[in-house]
N, C-alpha and C positions, 0 to 999 in steps of 0.2 A: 787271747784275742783282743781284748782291751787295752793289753800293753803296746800289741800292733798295731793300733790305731792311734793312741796317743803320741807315739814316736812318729809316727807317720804325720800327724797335724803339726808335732813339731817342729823337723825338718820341711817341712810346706811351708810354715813361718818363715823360717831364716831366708828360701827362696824369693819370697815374694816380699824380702826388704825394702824398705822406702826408696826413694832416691835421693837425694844429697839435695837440702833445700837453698836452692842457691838464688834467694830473690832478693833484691835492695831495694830501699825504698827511700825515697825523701820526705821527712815530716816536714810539713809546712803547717805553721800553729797560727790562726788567727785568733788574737785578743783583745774581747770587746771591755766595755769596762767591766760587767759583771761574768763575765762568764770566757771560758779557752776551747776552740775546737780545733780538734787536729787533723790535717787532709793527709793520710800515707797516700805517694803519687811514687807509682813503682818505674823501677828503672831499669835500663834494658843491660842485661850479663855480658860483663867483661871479663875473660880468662884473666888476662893478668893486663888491670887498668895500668899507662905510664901517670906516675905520682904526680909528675910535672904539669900537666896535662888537666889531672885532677882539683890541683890549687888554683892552676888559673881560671878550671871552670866555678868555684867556687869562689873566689876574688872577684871574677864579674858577678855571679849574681847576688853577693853581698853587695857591690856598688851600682842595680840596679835596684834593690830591696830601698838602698838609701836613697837615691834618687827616687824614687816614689812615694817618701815618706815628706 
């Protein structure tokens, strides 16, 4: 009877698997003089991002970070 229930929560396990954490996030680090906080600002899931796509979003906001500074 014990054996029955233990195979029984185990296979209940494997059913009620996680699902696939599929979150991104961008750390964005503000740095005072004494001290670093970091803001995770979460991003919205792309199957399959195009690369190109990705550098140039990343090229502007490296040259508005600069511009700002």
């Amino acid at each position: 009877m014990l054996k029955a229930r233990k195979e029984k929560a185990q296979t209940g396990n494997a059913a009620r698997a996680l699902p696939p954490n599929n979150k991104r996030y961008l750390i964005l680090t503000y740095a005072a003089e004494f001290d670093r906080v970091h803001f995770p600002l979460p991003l919205l899931y792309e199957e399959s991002p195009d690369p190109a796509l990705l550098k140039k979003t990343i090229s502007a906001l490296r040259a508005e970070v600069e511009a700002l500074q």
